[in-house]
KOLGU-4560 file (N, C-alpha, C; in nm, 3 decimals, padded with zeros to 5 digits):
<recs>
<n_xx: 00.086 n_yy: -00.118 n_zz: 00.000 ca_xx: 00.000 ca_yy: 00.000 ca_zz: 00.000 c_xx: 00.090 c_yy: 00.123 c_zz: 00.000 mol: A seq: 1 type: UNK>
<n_xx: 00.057 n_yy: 00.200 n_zz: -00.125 ca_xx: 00.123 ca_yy: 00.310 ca_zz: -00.112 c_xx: 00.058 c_yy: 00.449 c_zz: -00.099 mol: A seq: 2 type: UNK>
<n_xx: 00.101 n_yy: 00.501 n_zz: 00.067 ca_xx: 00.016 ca_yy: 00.659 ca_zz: 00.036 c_xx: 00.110 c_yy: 00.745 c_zz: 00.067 mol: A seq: 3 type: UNK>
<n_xx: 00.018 n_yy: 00.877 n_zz: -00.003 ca_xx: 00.079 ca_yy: 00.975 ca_zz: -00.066 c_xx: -00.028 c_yy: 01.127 c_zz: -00.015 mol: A seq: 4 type: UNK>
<n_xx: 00.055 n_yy: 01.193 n_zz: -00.001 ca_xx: -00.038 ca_yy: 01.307 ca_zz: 00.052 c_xx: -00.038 c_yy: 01.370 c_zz: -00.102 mol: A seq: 5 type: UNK>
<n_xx: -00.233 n_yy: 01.438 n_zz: -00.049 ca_xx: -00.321 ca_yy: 01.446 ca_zz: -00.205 c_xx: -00.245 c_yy: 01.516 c_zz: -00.301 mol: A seq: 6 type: UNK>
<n_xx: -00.137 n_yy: 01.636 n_zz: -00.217 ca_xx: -00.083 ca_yy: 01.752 ca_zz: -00.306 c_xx: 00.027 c_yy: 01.685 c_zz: -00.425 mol: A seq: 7 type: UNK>
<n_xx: 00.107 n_yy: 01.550 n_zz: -00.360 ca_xx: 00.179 ca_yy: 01.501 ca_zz: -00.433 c_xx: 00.156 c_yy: 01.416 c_zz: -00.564 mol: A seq: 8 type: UNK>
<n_xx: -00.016 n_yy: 01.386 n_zz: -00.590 ca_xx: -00.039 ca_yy: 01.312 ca_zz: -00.698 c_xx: -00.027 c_yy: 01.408 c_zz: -00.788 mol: A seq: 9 type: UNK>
<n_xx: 00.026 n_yy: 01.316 n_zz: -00.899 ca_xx: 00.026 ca_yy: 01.425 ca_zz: -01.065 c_xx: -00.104 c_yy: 01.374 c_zz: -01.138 mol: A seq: 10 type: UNK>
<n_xx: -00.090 n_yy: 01.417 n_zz: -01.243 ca_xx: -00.229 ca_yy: 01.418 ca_zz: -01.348 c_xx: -00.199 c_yy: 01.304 c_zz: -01.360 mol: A seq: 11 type: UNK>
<n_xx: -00.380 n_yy: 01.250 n_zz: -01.334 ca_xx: -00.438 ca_yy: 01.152 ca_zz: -01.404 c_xx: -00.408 c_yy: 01.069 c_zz: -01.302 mol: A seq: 12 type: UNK>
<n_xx: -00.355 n_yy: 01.022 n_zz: -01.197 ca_xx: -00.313 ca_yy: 00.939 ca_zz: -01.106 c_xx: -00.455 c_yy: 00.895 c_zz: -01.045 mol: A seq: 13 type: UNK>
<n_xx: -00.515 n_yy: 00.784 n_zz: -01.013 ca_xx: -00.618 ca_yy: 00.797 ca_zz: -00.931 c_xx: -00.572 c_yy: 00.708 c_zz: -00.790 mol: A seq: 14 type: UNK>
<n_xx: -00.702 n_yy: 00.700 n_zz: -00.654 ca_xx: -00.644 ca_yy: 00.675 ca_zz: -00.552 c_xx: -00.763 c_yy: 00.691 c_zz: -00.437 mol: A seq: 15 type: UNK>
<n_xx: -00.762 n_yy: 00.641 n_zz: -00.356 ca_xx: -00.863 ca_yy: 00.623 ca_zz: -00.237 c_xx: -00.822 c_yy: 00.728 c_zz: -00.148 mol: A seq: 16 type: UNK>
<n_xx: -00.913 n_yy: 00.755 n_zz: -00.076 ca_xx: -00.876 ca_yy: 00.914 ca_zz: 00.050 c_xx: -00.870 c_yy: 00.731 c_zz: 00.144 mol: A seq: 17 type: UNK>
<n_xx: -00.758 n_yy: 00.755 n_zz: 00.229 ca_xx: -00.712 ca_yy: 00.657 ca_zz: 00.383 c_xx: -00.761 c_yy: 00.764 c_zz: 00.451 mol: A seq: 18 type: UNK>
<n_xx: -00.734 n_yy: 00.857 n_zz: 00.484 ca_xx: -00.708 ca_yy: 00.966 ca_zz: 00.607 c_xx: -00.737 c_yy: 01.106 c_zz: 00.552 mol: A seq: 19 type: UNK>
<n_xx: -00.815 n_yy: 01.172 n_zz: 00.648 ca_xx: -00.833 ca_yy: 01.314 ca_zz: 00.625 c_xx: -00.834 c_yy: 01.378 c_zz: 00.768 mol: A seq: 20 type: UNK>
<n_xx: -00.704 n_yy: 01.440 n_zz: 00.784 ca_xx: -00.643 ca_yy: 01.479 ca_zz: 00.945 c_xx: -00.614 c_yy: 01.618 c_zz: 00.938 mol: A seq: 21 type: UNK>
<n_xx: -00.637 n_yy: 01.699 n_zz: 01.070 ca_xx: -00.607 ca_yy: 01.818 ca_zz: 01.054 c_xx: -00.734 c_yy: 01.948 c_zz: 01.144 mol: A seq: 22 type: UNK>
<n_xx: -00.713 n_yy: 02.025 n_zz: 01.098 ca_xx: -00.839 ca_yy: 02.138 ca_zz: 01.209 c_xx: -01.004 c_yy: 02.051 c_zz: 01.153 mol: A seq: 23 type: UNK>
<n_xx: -01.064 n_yy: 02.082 n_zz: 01.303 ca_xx: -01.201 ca_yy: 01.987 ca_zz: 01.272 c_xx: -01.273 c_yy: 02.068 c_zz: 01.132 mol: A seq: 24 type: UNK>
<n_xx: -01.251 n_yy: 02.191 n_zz: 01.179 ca_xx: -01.361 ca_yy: 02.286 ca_zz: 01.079 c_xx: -01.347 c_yy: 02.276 c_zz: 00.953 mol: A seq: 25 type: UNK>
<n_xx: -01.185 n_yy: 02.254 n_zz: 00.916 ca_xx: -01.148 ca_yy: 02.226 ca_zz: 00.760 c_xx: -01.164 c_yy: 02.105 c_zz: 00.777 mol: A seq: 26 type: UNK>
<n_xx: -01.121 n_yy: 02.004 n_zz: 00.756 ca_xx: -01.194 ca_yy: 01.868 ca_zz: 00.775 c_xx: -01.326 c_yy: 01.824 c_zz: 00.769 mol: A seq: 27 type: UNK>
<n_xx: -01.413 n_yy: 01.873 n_zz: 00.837 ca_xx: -01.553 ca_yy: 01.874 ca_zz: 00.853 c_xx: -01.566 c_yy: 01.954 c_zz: 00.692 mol: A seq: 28 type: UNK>
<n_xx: -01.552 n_yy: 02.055 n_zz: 00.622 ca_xx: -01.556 ca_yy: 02.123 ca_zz: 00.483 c_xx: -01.526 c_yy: 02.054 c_zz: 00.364 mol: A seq: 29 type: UNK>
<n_xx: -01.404 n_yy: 01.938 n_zz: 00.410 ca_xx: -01.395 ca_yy: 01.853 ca_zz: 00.293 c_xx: -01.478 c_yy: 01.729 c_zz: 00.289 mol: A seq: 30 type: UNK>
<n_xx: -01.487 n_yy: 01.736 n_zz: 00.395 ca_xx: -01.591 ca_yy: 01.587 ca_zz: 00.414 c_xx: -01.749 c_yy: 01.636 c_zz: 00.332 mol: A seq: 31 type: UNK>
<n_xx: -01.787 n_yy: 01.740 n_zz: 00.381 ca_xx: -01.883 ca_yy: 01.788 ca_zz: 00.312 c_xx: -01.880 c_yy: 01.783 c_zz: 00.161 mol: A seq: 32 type: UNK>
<n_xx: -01.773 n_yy: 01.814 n_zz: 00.068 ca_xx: -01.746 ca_yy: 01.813 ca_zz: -00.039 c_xx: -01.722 c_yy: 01.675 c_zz: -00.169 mol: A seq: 33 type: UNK>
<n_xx: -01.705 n_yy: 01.604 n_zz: -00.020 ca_xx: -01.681 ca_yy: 01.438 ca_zz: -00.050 c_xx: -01.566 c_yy: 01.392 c_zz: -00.039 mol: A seq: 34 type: UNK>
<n_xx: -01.411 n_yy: 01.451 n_zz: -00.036 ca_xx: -01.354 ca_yy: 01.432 ca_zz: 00.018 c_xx: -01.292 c_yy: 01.348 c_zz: 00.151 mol: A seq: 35 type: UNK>
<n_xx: -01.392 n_yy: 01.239 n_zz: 00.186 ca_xx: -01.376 ca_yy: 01.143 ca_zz: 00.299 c_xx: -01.324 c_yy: 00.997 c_zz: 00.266 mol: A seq: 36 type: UNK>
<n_xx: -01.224 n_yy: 00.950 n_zz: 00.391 ca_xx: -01.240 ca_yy: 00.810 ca_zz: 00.345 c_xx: -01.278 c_yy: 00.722 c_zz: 00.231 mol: A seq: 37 type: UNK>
<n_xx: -01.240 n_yy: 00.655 n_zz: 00.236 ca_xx: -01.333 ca_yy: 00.580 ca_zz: 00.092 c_xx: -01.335 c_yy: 00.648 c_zz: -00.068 mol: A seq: 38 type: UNK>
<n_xx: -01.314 n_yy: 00.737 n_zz: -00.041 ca_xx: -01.338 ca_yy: 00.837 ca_zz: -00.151 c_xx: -01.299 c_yy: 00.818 c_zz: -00.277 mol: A seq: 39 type: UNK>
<n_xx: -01.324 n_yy: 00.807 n_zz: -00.362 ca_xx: -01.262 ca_yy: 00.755 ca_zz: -00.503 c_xx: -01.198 c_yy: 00.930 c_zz: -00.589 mol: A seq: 40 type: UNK>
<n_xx: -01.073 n_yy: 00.949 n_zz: -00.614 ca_xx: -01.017 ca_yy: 01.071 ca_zz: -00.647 c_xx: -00.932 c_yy: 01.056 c_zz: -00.796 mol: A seq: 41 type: UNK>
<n_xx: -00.924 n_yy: 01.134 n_zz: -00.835 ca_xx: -00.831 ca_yy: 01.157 ca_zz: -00.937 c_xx: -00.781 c_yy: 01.312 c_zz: -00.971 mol: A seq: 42 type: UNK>
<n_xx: -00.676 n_yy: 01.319 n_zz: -00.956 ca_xx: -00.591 ca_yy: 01.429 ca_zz: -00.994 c_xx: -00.598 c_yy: 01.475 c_zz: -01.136 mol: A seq: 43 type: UNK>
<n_xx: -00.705 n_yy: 01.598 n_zz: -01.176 ca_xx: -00.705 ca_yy: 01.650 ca_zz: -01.298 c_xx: -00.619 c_yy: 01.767 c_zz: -01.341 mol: A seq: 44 type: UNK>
<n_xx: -00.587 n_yy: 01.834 n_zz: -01.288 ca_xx: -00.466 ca_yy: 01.936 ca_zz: -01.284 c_xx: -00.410 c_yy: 01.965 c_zz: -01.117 mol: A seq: 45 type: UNK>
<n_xx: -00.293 n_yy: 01.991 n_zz: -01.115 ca_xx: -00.165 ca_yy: 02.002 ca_zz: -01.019 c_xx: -00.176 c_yy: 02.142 c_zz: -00.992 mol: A seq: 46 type: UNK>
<n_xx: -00.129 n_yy: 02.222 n_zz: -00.886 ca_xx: -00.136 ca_yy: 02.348 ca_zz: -00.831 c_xx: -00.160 c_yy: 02.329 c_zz: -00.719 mol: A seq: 47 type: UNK>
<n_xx: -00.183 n_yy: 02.471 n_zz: -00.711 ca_xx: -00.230 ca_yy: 02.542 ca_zz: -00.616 c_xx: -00.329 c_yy: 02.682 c_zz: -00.635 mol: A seq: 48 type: UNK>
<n_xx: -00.485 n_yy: 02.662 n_zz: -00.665 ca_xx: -00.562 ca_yy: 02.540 ca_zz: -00.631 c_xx: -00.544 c_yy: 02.461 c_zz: -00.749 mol: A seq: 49 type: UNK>
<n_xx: -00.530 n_yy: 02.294 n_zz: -00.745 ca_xx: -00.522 ca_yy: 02.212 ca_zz: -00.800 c_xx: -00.722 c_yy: 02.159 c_zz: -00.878 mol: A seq: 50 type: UNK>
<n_xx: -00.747 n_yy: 02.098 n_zz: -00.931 ca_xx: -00.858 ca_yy: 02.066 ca_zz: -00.992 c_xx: -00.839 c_yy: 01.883 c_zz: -00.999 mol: A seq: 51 type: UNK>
<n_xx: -00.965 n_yy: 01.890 n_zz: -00.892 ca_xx: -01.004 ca_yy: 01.731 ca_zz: -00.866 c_xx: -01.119 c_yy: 01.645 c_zz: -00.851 mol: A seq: 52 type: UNK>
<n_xx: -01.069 n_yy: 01.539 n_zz: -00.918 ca_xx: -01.243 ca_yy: 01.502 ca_zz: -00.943 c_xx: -01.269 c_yy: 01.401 c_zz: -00.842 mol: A seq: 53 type: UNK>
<n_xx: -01.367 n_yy: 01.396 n_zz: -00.754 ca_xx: -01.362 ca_yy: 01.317 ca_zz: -00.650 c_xx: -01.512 c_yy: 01.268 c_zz: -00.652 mol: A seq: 54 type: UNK>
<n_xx: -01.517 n_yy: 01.121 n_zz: -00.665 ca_xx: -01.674 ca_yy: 01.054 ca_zz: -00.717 c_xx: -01.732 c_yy: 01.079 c_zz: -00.831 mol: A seq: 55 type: UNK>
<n_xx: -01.672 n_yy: 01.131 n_zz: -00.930 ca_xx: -01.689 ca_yy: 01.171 ca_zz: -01.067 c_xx: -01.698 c_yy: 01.307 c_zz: -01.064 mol: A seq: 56 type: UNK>
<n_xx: -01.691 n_yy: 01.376 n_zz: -00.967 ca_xx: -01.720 ca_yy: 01.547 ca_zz: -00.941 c_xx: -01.634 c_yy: 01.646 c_zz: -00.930 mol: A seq: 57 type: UNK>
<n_xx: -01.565 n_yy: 01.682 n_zz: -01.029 ca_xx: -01.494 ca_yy: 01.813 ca_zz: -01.004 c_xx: -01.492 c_yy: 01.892 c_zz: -00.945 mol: A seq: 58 type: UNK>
<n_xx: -01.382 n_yy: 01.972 n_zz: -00.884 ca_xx: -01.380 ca_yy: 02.056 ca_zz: -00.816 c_xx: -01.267 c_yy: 02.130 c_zz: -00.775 mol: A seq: 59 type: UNK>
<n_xx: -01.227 n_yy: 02.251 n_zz: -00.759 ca_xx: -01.095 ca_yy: 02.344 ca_zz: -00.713 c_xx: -01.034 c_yy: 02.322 c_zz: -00.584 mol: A seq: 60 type: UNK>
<n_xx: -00.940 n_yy: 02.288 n_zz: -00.558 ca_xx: -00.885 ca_yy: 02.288 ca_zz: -00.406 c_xx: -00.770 c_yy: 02.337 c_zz: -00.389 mol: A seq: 61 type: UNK>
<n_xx: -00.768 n_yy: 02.475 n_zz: -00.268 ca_xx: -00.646 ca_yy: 02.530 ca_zz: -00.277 c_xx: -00.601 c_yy: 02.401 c_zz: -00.157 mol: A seq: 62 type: UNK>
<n_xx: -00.463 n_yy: 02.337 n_zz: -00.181 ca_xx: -00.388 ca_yy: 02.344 ca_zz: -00.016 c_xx: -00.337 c_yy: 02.422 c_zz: 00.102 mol: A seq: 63 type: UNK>
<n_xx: -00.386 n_yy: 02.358 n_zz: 00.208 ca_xx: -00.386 ca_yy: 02.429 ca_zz: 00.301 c_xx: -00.339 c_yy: 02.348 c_zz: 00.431 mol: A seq: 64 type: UNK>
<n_xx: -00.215 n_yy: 02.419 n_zz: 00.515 ca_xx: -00.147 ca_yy: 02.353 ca_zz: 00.621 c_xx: -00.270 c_yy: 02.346 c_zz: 00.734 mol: A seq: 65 type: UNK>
<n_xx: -00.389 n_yy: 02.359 n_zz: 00.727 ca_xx: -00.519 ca_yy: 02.285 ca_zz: 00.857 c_xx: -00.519 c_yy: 02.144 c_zz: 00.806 mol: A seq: 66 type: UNK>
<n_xx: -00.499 n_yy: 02.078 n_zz: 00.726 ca_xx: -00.537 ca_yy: 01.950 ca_zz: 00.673 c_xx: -00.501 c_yy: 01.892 c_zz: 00.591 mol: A seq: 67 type: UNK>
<n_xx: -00.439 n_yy: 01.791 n_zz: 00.585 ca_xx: -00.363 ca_yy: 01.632 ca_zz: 00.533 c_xx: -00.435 c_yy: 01.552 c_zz: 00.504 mol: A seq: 68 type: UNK>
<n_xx: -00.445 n_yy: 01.515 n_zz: 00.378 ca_xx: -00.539 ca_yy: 01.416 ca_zz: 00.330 c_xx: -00.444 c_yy: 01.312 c_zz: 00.231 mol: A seq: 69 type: UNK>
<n_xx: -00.453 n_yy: 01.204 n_zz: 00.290 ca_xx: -00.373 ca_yy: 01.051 ca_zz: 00.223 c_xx: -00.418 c_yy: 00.983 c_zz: 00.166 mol: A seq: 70 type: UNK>
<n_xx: -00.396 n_yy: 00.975 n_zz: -00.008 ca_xx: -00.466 ca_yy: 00.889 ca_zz: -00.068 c_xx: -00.337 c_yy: 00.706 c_zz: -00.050 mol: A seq: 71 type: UNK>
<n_xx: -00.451 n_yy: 00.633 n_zz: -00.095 ca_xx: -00.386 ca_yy: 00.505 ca_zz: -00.118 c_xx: -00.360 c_yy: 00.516 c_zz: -00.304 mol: A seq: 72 type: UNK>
<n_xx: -00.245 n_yy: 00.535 n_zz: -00.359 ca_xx: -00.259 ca_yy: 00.545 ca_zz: -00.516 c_xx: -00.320 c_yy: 00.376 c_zz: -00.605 mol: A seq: 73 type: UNK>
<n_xx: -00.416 n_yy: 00.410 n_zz: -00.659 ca_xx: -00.460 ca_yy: 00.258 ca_zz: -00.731 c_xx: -00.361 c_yy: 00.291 c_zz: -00.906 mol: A seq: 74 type: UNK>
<n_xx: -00.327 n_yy: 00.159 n_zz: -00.950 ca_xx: -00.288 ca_yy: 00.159 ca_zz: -01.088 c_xx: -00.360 c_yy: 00.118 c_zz: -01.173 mol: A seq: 75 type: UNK>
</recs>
């Protein structure tokens, strides 16, 4: 099992959320977004904010030092 914090996947990589750690309030914001556990992700563009599709759903995410999120990378 290999994880990888979310900022480090490149395009097109996909990967499971293991862990989403960090301030409750940001945490609690991504979870809302879908961003939780289980989560099925793929890295559509790299940055800062990066563009990610998470459950088939796109979306902008700047990184931010409140919260660490670890995908498991699938091939």
């Amino acid at each position: 099992m290999q994880l990888v914090p979310l900022e480090m996947m490149t395009i097109g990589e996909h990967g499971c959320v293991r862990d989403v750690d960090g301030s409750p309030d940001f945490v609690v914001r991504l979870q809302e977004m879908g961003l939780h556990e289980g989560a099925r992700v793929r890295m559509v563009k790299t940055g800062s904010p990066c563009i990610l599709a998470v459950n088939e759903h796109r979306f902008s995410l700047r990184f931010d030092d409140r919260a660490t999120v670890l995908v498991e990378l699938t091939r």
